[in-house]
Legacy VTK file of the C-alpha trace (Angstrom):
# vtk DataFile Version 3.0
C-alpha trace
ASCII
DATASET POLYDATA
POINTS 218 float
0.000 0.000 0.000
1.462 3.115 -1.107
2.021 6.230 1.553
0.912 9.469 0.738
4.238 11.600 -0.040
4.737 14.371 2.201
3.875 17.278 0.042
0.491 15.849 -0.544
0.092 16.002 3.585
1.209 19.035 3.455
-0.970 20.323 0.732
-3.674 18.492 2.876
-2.651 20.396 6.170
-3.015 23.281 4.507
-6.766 22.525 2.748
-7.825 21.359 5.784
-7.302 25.026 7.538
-7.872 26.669 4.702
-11.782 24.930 5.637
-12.106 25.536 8.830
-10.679 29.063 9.035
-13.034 29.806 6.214
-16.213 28.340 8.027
-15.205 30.205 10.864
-15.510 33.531 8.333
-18.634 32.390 7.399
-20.480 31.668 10.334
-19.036 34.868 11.542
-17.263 33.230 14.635
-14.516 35.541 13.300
-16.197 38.446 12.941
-16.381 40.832 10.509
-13.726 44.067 11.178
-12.235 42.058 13.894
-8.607 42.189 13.947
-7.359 38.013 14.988
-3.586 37.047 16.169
-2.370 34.363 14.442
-1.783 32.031 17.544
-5.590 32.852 18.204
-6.646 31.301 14.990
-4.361 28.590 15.591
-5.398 27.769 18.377
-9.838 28.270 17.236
-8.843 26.142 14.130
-6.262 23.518 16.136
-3.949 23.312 13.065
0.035 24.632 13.156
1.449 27.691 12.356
2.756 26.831 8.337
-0.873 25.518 7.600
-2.669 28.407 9.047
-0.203 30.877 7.657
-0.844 29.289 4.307
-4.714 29.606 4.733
-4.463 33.197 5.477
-2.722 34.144 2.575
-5.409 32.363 0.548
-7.743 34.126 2.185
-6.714 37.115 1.759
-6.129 36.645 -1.670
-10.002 35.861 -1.378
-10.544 39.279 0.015
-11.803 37.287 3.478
-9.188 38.831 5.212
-6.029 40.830 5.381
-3.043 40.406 6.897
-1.980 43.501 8.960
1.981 43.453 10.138
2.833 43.255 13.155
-0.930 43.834 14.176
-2.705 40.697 13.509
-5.061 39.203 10.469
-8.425 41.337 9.838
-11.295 39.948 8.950
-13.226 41.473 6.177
-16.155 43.685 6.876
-20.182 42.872 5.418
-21.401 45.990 3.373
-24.696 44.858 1.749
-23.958 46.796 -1.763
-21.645 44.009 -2.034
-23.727 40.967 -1.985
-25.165 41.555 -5.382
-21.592 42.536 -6.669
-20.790 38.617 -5.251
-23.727 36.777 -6.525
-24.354 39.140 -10.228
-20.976 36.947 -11.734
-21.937 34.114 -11.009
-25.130 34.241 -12.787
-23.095 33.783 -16.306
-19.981 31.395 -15.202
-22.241 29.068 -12.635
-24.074 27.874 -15.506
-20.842 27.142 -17.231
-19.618 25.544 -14.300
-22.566 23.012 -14.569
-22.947 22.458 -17.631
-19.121 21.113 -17.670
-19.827 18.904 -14.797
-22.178 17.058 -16.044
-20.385 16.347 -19.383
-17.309 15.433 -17.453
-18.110 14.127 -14.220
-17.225 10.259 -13.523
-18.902 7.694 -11.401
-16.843 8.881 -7.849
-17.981 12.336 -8.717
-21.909 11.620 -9.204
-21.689 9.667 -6.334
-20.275 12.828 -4.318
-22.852 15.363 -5.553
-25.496 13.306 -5.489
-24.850 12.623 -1.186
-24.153 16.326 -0.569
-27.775 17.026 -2.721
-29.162 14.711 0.096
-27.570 15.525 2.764
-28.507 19.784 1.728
-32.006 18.869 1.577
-31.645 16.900 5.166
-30.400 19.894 6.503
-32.834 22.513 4.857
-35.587 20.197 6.494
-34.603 20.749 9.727
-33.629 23.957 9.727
-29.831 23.031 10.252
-28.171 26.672 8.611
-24.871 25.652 9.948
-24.776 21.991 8.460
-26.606 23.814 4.735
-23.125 25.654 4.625
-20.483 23.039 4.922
-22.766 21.095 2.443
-22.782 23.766 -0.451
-19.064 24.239 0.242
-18.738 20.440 -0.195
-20.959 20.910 -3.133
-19.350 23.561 -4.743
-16.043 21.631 -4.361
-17.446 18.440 -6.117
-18.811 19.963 -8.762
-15.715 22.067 -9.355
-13.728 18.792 -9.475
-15.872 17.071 -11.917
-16.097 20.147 -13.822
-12.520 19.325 -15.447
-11.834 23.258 -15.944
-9.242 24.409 -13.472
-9.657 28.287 -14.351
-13.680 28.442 -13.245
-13.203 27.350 -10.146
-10.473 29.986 -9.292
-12.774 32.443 -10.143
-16.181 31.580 -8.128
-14.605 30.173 -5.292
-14.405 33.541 -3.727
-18.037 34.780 -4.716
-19.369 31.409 -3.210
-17.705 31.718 -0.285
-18.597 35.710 0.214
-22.490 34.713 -1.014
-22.393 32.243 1.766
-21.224 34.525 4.488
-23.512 37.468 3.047
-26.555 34.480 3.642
-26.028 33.556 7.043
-25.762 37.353 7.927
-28.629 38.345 6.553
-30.651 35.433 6.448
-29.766 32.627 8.590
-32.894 29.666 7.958
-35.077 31.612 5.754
-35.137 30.192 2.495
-32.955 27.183 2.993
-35.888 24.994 1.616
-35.857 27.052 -1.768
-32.181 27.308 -2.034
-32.350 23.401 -1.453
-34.816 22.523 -3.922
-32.864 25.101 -5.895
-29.341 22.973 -5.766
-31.193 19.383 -5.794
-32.469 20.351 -8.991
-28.945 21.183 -10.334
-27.499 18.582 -9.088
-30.557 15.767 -10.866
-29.403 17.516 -14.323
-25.962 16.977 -13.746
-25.774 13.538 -11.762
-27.961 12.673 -15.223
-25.121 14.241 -17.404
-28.009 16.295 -18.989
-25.934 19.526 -19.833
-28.121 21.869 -20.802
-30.566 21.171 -18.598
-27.646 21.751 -15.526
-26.800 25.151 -16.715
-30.250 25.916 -17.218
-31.395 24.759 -13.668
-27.687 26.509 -12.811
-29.163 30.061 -13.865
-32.612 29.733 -12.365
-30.688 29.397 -8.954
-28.269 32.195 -9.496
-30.972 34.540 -10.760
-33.426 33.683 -7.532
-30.328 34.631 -5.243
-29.364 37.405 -7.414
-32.912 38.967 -6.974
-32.710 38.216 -3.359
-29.792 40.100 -2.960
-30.524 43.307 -4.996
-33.809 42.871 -2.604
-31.199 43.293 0.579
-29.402 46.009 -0.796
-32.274 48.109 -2.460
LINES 1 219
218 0 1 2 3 4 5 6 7 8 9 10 11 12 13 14 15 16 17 18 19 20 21 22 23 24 25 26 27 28 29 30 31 32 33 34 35 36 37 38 39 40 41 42 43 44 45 46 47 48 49 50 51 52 53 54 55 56 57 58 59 60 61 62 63 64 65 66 67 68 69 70 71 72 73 74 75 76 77 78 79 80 81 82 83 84 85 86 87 88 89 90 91 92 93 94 95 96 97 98 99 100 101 102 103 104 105 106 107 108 109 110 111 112 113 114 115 116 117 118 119 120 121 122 123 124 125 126 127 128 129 130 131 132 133 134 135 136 137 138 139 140 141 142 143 144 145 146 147 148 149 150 151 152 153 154 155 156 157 158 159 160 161 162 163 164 165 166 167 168 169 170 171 172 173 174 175 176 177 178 179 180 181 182 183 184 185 186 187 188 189 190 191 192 193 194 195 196 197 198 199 200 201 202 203 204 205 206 207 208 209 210 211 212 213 214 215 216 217
């Protein structure tokens, strides 16, 4: 049985913060403004030093945070105006996203979307906000993997992870059962390799959320 090599665990290491620093953001354990010493995300997020470091710089590539010398790491402020600047570009390259994935995604893949769909609506039905959020991250990671395009991905990362914070500011368990229904009907189209019909269903989704956002900030 062969081991993994050690840049792989690193590269791990580092994914694995990069998460939960991330879901911290989101869930706005690390709140926004707030100015964080790196030994006080180390020890929230229980990884070492070189992993969190790594994360940070991610992040802040992300625009999550920003790393302020010999201060500390600040976490990005919430301005409404900005949720429809998050959500308005990924009404055109979602879509594309989709349609991708279901052209290229293999059997592991279909299997990995189609238990996240299930476990989203599981959570939506109970009113779980917390566990709806590390299941559209997982989501949005599957489908980016099966997608077989390595520039989308590095594009909507970001604006998924912002939308997601801008939700569960502004509105925590209302609507989870429409986003749901929303991504389980994505996720049908592209577990079926229907293409069209994933892009398609893809746009319907972003456009609800891009109304709902426009809605916030009006």
């Amino acid at each position: 049985m062969s081991e993994k090599s050690p840049e792989k665990s690193t590269l791990s290491l580092v994914h694995s913060a990069y998460l939960a620093i991330e879901y911290k953001i989101v869930t706005l354990e690390f709140r926004p403004g707030s100015l964080l010493t790196e030994k006080s995300i180390i020890d929230a997020v229980g990884f070492g030093r070189t992993p969190v470091r790594e994360a940070i710089q991610r992040l802040t590539l992300e625009g999550l945070t920003e790393v302020r010398p010999r201060l500390g790491v600040m976490v990005s402020e919430i301005r409404p105006e900005d949720y429809p600047r998050a959500i308005e570009p990924r009404v055109t390259l979602e879509p594309l996203l989709a349609r991708s994935a279901a052209r290229f995604a293999g059997p592991h893949d279909r299997e990995t979307i189609q238990k996240c769909t299930e476990a989203m609506l599981a959570c939506a039905a109970s009113g779980d906000t917390l566990g709806f959020l590390q299941e559209d991250k997982a989501l949005d990671e599957a489908i980016s993997n099966a997608a077989a395009n390595p520039f989308l991905p590095r594009i909507l990362a970001p604006l998924q992870i912002h939308s997601r914070r801008f939700w569960y500011q502004y509105y925590g368990n209302d609507g989870l059962s429409t986003s749901a229904e929303g991504h389980a009907e994505v996720c049908k189209a592209i577990v079926a390799g229907d293409a069209e019909r994933a892009a398609a269903t893809t746009r319907e989704l972003m456009e609800y959320l891009f109304a709902q956002s426009k809605a916030l900030s009006a």
